[in-house]
N, C-alpha and C positions, 0 to 999 in steps of 0.2 A: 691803485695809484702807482705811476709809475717812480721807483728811484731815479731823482736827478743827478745822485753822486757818490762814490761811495762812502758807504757809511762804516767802515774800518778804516777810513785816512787820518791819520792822527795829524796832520802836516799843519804847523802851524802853535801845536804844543811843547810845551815842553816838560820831563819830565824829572822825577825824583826817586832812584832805587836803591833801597837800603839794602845792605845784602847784596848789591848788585855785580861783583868781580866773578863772578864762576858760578858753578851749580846750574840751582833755580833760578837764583838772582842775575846772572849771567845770562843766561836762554832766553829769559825777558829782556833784558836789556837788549839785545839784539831784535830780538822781535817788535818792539818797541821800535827801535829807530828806523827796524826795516819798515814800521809803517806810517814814517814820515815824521815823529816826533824828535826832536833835540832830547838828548840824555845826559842826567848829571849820577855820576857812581857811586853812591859811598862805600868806602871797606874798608877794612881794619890796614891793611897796607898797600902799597903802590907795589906790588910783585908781580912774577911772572905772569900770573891768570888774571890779573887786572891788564894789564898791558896788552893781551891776546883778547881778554873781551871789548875793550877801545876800540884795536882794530879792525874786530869783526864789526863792529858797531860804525866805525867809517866809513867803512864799504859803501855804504847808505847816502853817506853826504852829507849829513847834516852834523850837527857840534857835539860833541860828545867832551865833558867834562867830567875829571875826577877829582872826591872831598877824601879822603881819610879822616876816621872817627873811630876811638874805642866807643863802644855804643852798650857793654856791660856796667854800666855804670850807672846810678843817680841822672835823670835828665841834666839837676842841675848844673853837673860838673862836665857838659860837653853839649848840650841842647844850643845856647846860644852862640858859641864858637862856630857849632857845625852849619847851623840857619846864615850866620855871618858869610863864611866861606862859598856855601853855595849861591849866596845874592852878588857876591863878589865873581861870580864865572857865568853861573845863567840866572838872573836874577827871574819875574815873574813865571812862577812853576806853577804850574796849572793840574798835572798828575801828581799823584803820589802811589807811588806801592812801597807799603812795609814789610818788605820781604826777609829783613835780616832776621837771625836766629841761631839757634844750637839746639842741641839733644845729647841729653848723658841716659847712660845705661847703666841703671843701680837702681839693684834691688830695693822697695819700700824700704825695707826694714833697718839699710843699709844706709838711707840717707841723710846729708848733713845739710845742718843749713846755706852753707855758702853755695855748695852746686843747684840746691830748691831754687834760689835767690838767683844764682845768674841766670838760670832757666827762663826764669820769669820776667826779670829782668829785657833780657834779650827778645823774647818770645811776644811778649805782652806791654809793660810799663812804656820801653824807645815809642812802638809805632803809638800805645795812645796819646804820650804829650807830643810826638811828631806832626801827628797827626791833628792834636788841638791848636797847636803852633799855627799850621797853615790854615786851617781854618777860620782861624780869628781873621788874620790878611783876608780870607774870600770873602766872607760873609761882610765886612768891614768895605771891601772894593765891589760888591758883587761880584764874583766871579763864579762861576759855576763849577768849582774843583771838582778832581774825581778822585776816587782814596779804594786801593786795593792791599787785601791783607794778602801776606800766604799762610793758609791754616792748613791743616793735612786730617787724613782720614782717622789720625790717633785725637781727634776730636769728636769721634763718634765713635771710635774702636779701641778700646783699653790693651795693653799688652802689661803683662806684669812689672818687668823692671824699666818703665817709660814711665814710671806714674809722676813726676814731674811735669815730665813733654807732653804727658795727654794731658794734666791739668792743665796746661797754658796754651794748649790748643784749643781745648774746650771753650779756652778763655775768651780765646782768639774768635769762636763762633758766635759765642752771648756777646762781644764788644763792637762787631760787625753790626746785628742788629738793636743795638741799646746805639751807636751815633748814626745810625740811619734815621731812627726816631728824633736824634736830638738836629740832624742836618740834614736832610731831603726838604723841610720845610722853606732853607735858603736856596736851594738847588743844585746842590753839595749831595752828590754820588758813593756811596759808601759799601762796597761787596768782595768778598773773601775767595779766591782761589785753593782748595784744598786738595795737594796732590795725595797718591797712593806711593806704594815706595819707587824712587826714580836712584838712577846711579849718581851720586855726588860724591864728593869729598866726605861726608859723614858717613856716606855707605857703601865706602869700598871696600869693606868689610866681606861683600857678597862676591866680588874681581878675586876675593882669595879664597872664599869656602863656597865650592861649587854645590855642593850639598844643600847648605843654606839657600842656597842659591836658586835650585831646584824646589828646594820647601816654599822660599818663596812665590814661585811662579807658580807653582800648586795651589796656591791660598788666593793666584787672582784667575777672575773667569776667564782673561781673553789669553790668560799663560805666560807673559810679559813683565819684567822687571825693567821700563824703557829709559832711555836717555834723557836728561831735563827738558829739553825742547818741545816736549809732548805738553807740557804745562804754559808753555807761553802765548799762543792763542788763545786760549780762554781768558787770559790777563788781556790781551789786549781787546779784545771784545768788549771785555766792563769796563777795561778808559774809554770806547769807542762810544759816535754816535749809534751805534746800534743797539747797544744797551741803553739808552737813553732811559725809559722806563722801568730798569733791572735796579731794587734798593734794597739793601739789607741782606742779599742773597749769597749763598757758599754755593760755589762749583765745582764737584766733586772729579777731581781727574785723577781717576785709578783704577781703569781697567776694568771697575767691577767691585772692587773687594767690599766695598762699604754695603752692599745690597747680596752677598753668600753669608746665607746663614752657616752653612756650614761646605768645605769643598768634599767631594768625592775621593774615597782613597784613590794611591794612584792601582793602575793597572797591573 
């Protein structure tokens, strides 16, 4: 049967990206509106790299709005302000990605509760009542929402002093398919984008120890430690109608790493 139209044109939605000033959340967002959807940004400030991902985002044409939210926090002490602010600029949002998050690096043995807590916090608790938030509006108006997490490959790959960030990523994989269960039924779309390690602001770490640098691109098959933008395609595919039939599903963008059991010394 032939396609009538394409089925990555988002034109016509509009969208919700937590996390969305720079990075991952950044790269989506652009992606996003380069495929016709309107964009609303949340981030913890109105600074430089929000300001640069707008623009690149106007390029496009369509409205690009930004919320500021601390989103470490209790739902309840910043959920209904931030739902408020974004009805107030794009009201009827029909995407969602919860892309916001963090990662601390500390040892098991070394951890306290309050960095466990924003982990989780960040990582897991924002996008699930985000998440139930608009939900209730779909399923209450019919709408057929779509909800992308970002999870990453430390939800299937343990590293010693991540044992926070992999528990909350893990989290992030069993929460994917436990509301897919609970909302595929309304016709409410629910799947996780999981990158491998990309350059962000968490990982410039790798921009200063070339070494690490090099260990890293050893550990993935195609030799690559890439730029965020390598993840945003896949995100837009699961808002897209092309995935119309894709529920409950993690897409693994990492080069490889989640499927080597083990890499090859080097040469």
């Amino acid at each position: 049967m032939a396609v009538r139209s394409n089925p990555f044109d988002l034109t016509g939605h509009r969208a919700l990206i937590t996390g969305g000033t720079q990075g991952v959340g950044g790269a989506i967002a652009i992606a996003v509106a380069c495929a016709g959807a309107d964009v609303t940004l949340v981030g913890l400030t109105d600074d430089a790299a929000a300001q640069e991902t707008i623009r690149a985002c106007c390029e496009f044409g369509g409205r690009v709005e930004l919320v500021t939210a601390d989103m470490a926090q209790e739902p309840d002490q910043y959920l209904d302000d931030l739902i408020s602010n974004v009805d107030q600029r794009m009201p009827e949002i029909d995407l969602l990605v919860n892309n916001v998050g963090t990662y601390i690096d500390v040892p098991f043995l070394e951890m306290d509760f309050q960095r466990y807590w924003k982990t989780m916090q960040l990582n897991v608790t924002a996008g699930y009542f985000l998440t139930q938030a608009y939900a209730k509006r779909w399923v209450k108006n019919n709408v057929g929402g779509r909800v992308v997490f970002t999870g990453s490959v430390n939800g299937f790959l343990a590293e010693p002093t991540h044992t926070a960030y992999d528990t909350s990523k893990g989290a992030v994989t069993a929460m994917v398919k436990s509301l897919c269960v609970s909302l595929a039924p309304h016709g409410i779309r629910v799947n996780s984008m999981a990158p491998g390690l990309v350059r962000t602001p968490l990982t410039d770490v790798l921009n200063q120890d070339e070494t690490l640098d090099e260990w890293m691109k050893l550990h993935t098959p195609n030799g690559k430690v890439p730029e965020p933008d390598v993840c945003a395609g896949a995100v837009v595919f699961l808002l897209s109608d092309a995935a119309t039939h894709v529920h409950g599903q993690t897409i693994l963008v990492d080069g490889g790493m989640s499927v080597w059991q083990q890499p090859d010394p080097p040469a």
